[in-house]
ZAMAR-188091 format. One line per field, with one value per atom (N, C-alpha, C): x negated, y, z; atom name. Coordinates in nm, 4 decimals. Layout:
BEGIN
X = (X ...)
Y = (Y ...)
Z = (Z ...)
atom = (CA ...)
This chain:
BEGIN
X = (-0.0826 0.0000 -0.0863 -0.1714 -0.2898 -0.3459 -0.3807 -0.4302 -0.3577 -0.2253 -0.1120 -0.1647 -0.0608 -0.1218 -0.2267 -0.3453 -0.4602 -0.5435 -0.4251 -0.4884 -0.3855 -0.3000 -0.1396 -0.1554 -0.2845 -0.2621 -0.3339 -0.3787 -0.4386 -0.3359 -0.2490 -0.1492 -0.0413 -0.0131 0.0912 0.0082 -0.1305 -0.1705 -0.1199 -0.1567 -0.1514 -0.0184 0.0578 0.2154 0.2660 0.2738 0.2987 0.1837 0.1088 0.0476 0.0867 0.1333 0.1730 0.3661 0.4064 0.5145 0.5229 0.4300 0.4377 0.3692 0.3044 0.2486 0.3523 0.4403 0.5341 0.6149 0.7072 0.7867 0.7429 0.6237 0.5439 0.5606 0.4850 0.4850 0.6098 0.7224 0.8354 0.9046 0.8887 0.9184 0.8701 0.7529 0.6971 0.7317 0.7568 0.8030 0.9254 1.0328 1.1529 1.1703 1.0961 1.1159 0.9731 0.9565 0.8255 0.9270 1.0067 1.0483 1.2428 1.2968 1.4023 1.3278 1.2120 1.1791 1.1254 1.1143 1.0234 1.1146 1.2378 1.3311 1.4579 1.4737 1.4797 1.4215 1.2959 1.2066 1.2500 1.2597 1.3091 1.4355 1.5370 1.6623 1.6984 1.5524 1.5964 1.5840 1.6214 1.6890 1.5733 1.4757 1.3199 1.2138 1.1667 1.0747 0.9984 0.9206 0.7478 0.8067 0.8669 0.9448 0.9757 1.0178 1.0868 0.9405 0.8475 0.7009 0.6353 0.6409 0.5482 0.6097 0.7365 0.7850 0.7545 0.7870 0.7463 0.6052 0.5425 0.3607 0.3442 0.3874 0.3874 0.3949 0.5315 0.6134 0.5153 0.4796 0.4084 0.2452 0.2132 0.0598 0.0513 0.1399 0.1310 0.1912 0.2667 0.3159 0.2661 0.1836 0.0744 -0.0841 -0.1122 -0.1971 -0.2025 -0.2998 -0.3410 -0.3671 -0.2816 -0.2882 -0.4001 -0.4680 -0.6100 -0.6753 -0.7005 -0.7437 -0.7038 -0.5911 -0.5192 -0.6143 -0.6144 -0.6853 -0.8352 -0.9076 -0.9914 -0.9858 -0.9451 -0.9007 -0.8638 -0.8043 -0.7555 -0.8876 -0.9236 -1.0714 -1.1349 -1.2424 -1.3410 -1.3167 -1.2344 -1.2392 -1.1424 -1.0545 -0.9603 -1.0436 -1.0806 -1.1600 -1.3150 -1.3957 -1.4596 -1.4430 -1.3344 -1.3045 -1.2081 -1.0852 -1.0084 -0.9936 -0.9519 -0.9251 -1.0597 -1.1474 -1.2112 -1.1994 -1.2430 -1.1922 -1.0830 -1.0201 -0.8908 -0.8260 -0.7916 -0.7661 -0.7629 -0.7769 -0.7389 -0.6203 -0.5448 -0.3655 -0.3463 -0.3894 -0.2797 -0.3261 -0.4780 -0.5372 -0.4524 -0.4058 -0.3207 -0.2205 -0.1060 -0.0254 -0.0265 -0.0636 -0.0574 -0.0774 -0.2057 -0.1886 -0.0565 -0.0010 0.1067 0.2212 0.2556 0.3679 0.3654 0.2284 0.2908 0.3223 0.2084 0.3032 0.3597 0.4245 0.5792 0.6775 0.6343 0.7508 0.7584 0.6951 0.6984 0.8338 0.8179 0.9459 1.0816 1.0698 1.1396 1.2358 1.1678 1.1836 1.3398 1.2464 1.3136 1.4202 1.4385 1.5357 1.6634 1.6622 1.7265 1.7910 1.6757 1.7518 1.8508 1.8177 1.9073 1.9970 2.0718 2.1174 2.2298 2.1827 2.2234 2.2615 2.2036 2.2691 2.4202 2.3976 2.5402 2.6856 2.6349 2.7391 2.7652 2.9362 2.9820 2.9464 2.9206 2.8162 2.9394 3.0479 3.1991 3.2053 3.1121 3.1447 3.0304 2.9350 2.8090 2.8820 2.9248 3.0290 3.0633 3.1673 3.3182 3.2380 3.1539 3.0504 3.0154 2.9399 2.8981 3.0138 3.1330 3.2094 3.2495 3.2780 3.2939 3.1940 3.0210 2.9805 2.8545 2.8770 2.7673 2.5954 2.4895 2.3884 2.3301 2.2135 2.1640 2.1471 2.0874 2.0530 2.1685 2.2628 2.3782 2.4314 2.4731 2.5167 2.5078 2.2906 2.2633 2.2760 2.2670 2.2714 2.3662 2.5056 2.6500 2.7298 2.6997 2.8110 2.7403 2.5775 2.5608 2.4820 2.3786 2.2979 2.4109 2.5318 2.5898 2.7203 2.6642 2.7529 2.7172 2.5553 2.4694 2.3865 2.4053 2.3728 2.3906 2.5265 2.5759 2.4784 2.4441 2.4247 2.2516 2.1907 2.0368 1.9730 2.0828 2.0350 1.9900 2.0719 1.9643 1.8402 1.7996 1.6813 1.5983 1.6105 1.5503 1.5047 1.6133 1.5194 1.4611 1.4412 1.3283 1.2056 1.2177 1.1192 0.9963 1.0937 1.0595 0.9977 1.0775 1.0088 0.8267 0.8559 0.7207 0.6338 0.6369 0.5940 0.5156 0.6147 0.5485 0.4150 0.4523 0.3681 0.2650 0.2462 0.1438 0.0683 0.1047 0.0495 -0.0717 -0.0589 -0.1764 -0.2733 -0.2981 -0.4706 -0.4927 -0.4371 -0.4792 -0.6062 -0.5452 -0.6501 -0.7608 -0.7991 -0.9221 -1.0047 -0.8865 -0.9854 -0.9631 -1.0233 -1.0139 -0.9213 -0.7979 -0.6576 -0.6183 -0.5695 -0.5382 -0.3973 -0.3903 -0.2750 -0.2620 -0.1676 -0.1629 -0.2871 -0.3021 -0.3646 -0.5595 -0.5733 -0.6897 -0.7316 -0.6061 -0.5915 -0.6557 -0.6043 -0.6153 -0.7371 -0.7776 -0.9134 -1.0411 -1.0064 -1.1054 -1.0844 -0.9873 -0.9690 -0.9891 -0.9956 -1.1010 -1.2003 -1.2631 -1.4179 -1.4400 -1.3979 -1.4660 -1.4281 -1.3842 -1.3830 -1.2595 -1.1480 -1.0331 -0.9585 -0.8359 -0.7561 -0.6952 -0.7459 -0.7109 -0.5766 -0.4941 -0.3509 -0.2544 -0.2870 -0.2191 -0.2085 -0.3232 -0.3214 -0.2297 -0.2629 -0.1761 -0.0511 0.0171 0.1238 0.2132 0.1584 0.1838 0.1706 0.1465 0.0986 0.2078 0.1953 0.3755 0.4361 0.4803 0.6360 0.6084 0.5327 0.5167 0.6064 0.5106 0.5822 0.7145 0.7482 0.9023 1.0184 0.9544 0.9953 1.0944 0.9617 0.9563 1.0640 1.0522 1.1244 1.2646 1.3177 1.4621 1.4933 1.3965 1.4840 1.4871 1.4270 1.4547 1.5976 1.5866 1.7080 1.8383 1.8154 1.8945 1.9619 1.8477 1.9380 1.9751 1.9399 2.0098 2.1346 2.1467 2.2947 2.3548 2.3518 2.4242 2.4540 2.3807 2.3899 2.5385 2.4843 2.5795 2.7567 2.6769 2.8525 2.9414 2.8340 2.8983 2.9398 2.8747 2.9220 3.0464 3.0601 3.1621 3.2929 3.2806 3.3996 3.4119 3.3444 3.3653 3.4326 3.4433 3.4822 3.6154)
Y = (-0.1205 0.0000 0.1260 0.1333 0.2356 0.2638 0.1840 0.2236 0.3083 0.3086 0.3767 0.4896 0.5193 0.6696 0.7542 0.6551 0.7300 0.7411 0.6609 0.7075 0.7731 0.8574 0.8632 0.9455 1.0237 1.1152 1.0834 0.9795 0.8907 0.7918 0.6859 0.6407 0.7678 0.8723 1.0059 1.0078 1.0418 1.0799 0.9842 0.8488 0.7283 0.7745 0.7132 0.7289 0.8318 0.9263 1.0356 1.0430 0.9759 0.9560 0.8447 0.7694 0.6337 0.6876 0.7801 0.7902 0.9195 0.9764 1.0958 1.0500 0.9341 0.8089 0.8076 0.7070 0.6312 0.7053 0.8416 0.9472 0.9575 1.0201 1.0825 0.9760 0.8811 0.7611 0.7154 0.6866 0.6757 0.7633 0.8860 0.9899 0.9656 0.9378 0.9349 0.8314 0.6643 0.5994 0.6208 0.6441 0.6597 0.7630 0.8487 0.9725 0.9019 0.7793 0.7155 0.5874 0.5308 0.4162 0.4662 0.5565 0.6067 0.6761 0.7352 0.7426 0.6060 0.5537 0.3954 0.3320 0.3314 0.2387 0.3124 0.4091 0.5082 0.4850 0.4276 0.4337 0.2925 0.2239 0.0469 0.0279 0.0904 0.1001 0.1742 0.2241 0.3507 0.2556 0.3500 0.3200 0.3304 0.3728 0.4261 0.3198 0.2628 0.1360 0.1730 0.2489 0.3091 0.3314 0.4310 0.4214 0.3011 0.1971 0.0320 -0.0188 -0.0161 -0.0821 -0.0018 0.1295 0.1828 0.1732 0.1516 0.1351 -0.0773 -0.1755 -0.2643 -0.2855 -0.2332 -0.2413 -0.1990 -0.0887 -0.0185 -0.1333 -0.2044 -0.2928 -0.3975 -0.4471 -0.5465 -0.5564 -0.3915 -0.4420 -0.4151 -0.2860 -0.2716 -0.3822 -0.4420 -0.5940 -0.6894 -0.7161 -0.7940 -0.7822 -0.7018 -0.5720 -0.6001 -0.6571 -0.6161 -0.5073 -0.4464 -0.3298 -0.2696 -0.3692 -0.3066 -0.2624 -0.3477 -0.2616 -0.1841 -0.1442 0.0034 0.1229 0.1086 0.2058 0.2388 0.0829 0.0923 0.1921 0.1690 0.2482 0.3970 0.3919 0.5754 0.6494 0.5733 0.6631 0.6813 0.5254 0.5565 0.5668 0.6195 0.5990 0.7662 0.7732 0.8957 1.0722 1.0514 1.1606 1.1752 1.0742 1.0575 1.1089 1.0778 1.1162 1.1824 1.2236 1.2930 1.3930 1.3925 1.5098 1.5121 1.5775 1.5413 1.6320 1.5784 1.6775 1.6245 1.5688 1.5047 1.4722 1.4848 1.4285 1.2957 1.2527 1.0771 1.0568 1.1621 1.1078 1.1306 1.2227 1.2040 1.1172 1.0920 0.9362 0.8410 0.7435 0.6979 0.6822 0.8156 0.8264 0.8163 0.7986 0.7697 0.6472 0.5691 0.4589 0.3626 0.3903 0.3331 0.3867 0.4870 0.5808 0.4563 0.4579 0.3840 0.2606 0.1889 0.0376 0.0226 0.0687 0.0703 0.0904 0.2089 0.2276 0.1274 0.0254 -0.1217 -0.1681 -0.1997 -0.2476 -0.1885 -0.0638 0.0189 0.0334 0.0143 0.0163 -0.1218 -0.1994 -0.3406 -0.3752 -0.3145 -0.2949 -0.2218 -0.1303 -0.0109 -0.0519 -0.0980 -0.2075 -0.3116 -0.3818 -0.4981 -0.4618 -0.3407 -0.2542 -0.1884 -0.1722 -0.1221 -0.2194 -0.3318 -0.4838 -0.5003 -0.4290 -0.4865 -0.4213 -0.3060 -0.1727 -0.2575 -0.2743 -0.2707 -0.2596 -0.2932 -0.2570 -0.1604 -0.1648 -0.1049 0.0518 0.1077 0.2010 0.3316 0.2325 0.3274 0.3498 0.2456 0.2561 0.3571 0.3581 0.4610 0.6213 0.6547 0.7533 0.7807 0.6773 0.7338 0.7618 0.7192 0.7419 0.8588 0.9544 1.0867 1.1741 1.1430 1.2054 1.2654 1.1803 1.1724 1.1444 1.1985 1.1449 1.0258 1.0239 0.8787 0.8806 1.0085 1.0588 1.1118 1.2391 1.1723 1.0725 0.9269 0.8114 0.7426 0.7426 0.7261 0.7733 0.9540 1.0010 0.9974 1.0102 1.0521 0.9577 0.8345 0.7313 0.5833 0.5696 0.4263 0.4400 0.5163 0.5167 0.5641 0.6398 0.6390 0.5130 0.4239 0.3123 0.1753 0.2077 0.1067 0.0950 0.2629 0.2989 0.1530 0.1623 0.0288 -0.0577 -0.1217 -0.2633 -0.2715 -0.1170 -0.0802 -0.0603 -0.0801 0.0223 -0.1136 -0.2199 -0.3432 -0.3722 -0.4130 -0.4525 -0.2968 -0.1820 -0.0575 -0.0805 -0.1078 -0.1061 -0.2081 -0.3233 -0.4237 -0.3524 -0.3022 -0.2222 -0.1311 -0.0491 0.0228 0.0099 -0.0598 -0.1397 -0.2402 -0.2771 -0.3783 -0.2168 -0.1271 0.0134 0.0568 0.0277 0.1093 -0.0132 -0.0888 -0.2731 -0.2216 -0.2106 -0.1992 -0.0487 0.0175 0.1514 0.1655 0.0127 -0.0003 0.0225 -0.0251 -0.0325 0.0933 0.2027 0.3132 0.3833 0.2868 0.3511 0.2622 0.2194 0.1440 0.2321 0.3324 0.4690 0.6107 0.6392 0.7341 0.8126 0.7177 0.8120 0.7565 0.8723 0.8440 0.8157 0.6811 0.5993 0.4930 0.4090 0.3271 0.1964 0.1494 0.0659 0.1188 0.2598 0.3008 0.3301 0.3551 0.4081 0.2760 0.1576 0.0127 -0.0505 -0.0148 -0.0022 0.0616 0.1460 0.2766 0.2217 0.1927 0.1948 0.0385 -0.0461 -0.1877 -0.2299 -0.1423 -0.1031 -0.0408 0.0324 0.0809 -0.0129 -0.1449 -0.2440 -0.2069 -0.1363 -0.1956 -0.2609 -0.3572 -0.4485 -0.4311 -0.5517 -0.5807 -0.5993 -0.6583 -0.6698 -0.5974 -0.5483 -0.3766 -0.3058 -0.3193 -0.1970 -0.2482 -0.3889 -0.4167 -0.4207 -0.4424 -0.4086 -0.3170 -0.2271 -0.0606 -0.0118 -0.0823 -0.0520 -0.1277 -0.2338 -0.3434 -0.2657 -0.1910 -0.1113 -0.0204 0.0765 0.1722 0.1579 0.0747 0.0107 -0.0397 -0.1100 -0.1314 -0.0608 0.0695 0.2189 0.2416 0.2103 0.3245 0.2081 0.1210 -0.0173 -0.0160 0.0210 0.0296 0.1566 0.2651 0.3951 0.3360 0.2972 0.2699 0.1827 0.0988 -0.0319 0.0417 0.1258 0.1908 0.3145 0.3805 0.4954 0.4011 0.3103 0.2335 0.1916 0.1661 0.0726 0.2373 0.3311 0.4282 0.4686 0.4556 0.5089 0.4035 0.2803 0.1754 0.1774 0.2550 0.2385 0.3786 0.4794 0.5749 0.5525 0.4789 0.4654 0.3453 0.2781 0.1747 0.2847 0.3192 0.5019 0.5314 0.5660 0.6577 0.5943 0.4569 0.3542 0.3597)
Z = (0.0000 0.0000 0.0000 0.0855 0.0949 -0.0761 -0.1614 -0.2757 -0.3843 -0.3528 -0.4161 -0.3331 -0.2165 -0.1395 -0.2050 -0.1311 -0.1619 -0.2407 -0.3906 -0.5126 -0.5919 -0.5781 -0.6047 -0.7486 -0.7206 -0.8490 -0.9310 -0.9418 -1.1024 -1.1312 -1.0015 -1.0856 -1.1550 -1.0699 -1.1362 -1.2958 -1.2939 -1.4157 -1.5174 -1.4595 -1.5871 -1.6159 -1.5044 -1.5617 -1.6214 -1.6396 -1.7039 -1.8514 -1.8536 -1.9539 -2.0158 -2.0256 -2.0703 -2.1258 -2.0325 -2.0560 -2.1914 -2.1963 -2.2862 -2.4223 -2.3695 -2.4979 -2.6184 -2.5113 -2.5636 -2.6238 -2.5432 -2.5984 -2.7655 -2.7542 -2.8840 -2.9815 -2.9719 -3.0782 -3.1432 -2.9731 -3.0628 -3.1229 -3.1052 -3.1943 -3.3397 -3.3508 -3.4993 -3.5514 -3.5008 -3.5664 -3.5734 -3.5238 -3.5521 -3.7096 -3.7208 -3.8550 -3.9579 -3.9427 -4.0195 -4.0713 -3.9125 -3.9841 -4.0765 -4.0421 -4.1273 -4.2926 -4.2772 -4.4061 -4.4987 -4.4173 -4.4943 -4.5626 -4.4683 -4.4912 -4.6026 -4.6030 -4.6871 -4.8333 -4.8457 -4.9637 -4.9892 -4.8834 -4.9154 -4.9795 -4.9824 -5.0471 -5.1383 -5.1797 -5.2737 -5.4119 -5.5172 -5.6436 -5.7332 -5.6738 -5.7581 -5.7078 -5.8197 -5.7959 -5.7058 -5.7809 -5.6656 -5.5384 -5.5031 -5.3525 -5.2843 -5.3534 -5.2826 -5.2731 -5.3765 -5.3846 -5.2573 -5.2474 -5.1488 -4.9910 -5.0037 -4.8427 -4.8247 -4.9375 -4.8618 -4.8634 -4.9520 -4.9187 -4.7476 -4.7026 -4.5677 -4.4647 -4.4899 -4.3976 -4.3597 -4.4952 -4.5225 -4.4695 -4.4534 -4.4583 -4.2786 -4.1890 -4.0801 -3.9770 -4.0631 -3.9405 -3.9428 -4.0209 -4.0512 -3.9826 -3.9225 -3.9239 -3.7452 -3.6898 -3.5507 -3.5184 -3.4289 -3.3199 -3.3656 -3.2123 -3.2376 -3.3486 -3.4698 -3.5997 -3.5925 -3.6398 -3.6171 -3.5208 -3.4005 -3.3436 -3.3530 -3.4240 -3.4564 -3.5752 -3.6347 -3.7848 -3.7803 -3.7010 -3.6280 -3.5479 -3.4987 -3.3806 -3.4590 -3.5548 -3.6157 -3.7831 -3.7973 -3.9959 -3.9395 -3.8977 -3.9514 -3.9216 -3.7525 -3.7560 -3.8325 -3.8883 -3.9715 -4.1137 -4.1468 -4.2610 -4.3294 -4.2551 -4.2463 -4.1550 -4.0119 -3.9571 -3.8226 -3.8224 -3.7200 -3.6118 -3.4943 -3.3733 -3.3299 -3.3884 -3.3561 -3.1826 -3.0594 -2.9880 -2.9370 -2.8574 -2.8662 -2.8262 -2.7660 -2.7580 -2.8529 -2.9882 -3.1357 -3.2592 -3.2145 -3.2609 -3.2158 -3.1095 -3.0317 -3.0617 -3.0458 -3.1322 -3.2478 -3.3489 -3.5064 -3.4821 -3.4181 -3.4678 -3.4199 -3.2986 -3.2100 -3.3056 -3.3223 -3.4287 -3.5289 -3.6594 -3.7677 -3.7493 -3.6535 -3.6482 -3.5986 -3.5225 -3.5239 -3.5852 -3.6666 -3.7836 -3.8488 -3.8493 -3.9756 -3.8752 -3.7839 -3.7485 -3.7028 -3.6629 -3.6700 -3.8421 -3.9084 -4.0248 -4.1370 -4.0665 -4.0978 -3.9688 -3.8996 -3.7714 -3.8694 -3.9061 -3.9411 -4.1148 -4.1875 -4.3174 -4.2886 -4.1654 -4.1187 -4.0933 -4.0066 -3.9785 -4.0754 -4.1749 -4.3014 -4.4068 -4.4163 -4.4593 -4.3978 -4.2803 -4.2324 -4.3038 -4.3581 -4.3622 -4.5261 -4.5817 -4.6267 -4.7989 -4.8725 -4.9875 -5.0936 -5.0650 -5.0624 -5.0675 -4.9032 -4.8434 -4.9718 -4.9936 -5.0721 -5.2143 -5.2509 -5.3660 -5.4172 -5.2837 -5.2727 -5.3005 -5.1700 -5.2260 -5.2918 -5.3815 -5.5139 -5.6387 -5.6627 -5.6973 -5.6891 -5.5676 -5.5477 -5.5574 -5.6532 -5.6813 -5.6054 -5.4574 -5.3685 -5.3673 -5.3865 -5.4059 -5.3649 -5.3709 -5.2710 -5.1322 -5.1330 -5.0278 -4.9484 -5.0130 -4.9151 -4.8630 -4.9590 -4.9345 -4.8274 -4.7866 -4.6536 -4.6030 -4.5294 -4.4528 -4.3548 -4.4838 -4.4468 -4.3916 -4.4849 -4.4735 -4.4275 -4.4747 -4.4480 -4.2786 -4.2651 -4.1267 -4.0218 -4.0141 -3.8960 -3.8387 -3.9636 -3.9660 -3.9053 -3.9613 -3.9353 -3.7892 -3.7347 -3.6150 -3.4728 -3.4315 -3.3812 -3.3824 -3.4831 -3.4985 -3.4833 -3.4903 -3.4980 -3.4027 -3.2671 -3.1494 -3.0726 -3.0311 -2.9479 -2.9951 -3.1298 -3.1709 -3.1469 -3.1669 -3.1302 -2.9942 -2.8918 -2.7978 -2.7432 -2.8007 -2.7937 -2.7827 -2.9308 -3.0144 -2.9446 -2.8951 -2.7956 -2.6955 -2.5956 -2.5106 -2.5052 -2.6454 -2.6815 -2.7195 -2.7374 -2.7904 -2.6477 -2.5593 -2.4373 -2.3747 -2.3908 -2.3463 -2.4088 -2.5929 -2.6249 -2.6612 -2.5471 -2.5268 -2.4563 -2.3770 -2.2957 -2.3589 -2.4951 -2.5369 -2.5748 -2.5759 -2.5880 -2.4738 -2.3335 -2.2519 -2.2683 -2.3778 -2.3891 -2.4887 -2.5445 -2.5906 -2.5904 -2.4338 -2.3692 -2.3621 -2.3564 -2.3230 -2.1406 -2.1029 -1.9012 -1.9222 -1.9232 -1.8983 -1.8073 -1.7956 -1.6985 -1.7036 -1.7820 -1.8132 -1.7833 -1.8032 -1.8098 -1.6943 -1.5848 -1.4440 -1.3181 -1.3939 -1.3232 -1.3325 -1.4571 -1.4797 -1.4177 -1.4117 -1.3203 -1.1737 -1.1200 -1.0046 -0.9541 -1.0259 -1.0053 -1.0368 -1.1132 -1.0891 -1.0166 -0.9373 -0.8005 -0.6920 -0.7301 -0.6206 -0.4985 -0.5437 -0.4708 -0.4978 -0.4176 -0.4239 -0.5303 -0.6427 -0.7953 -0.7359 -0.7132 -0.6796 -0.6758 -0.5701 -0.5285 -0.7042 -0.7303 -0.8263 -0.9386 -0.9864 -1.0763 -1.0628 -0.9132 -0.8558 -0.8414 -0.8689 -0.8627 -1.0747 -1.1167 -1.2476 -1.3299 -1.2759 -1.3436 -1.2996 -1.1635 -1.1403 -1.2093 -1.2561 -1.3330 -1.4737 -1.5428 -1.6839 -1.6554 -1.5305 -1.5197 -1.5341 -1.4075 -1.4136 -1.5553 -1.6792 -1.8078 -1.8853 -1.9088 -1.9440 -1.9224 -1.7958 -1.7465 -1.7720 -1.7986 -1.8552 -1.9751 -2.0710 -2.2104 -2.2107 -2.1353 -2.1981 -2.1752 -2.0674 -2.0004 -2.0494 -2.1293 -2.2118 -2.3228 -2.3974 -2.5517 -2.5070 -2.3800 -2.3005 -2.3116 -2.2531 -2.2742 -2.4209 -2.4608 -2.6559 -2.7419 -2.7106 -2.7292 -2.6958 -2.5328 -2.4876 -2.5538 -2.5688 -2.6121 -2.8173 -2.8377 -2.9802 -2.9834 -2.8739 -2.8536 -2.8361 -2.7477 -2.6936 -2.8180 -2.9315 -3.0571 -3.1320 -3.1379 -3.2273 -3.2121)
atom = (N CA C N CA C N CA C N CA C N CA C N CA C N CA C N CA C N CA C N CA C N CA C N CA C N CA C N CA C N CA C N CA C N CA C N CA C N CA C N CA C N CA C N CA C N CA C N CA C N CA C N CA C N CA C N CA C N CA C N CA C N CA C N CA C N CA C N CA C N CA C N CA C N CA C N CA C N CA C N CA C N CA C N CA C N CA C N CA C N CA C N CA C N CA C N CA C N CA C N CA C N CA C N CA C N CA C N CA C N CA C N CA C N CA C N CA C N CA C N CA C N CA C N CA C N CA C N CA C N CA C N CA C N CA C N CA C N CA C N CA C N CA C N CA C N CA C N CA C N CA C N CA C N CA C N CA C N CA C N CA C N CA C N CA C N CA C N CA C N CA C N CA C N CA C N CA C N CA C N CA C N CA C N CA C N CA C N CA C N CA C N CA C N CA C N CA C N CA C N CA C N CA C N CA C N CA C N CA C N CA C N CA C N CA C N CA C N CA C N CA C N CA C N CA C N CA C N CA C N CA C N CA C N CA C N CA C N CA C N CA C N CA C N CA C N CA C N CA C N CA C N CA C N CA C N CA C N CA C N CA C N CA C N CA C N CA C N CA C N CA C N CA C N CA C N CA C N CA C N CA C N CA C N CA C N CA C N CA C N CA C N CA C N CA C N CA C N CA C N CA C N CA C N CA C N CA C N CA C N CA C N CA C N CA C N CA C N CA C N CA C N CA C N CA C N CA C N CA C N CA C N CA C N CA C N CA C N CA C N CA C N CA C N CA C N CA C N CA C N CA C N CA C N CA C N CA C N CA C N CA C N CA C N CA C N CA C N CA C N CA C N CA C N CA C N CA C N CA C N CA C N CA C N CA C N CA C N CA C N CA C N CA C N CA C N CA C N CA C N CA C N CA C N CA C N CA C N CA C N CA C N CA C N CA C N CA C N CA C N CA C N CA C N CA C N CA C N CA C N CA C)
């Protein structure tokens, strides 16, 4: 109990770092995986070719590479100076959007092939079609597998503190190399992530019930 106390403001740091992780990332996959999936249903080859190349090569694609790929290839050669929470974020953001992505098609499989029809009939674009009539339809059926999604998002946020981001995982670390009770700490580090886990399932259960009410 003492190692919590009287280490309170490096677990505060992690956690609030792990939680502003996760926020961010899933922010970017969510507007990474609606555009992907977007390009996957579209009517224009190169668009369908370039969203399942995406799908295909980031779910396939170990994490870790990924961050390997973001630390040492992006500020190298693209943006340097870069931060390591928005290194982090990108790499956590896009692979996720791979599934985020194929969440949200499945989603959209479900909706009526009828309803896009009818739309286009009245002259509706493509892009209206989805906006208007197929994604707030498909919403429902997108939101449990989302917050799997999510959830496995915040799990694998951990390896971020393996490059130099102050998160939970980086916090447990530091603080069992200086040789206190490995237990405790991991103890305090699972309720943390639990913490962040039950707000997630927990706001999608609200999202759900409120689109059940709308219905």
């Amino acid at each position: 109990m003492n190692v919590l106390f009287d280490h309170l403001p490096e677990f505060r740091d992690g956690f609030l770092g792990t939680l502003r992780l996760t926020g961010l990332s899933a922010a970017l996959a969510l507007v990474l995986g609606i555009l992907i999936v977007a390009f996957r249903v579209s009517p224009v080859p190169p668009l369908r070719a370039f969203g399942t190349a995406w799908v295909t090569l980031l779910r396939n694609t170990p994490l870790t590479l990924l961050f390997l790929i973001a630390f040492f290839v992006v500020p190298q050669v693209f943006f340097p100076g870069t931060s390591p929470e928005t290194l982090a974020t990108l790499a956590l953001g896009c692979y996720t959007s791979a599934f985020v992505c194929e969440a949200v098609r499945s989603g959209i499989n479900t909706v009526p092939l009828g309803q896009a029809e009818a739309a286009r009939s009245l002259g509706m674009t493509f892009s209206q079609t989805l906006r208007l009539i197929v994604l707030p339809q498909a919403t429902r059926t997108v939101l449990p597998p989302l917050s799997s999604i999510f959830i496995a998002l915040t799990k694998n946020s951990a390896i971020a503190g393996a490059f130099s981001n102050t998160e939970l995982f980086n916090v447990s670390k530091d603080l069992s190399d200086r040789g206190l009770a490995i237990g405790w700490i991991f103890l305090w580090v699972a309720l943390c992530y639990l913490v962040i886990t039950f707000a997630i399932s927990g706001l999608f259960r609200l999202l759900e019930h409120r689109l059940e009410v709308a219905r």
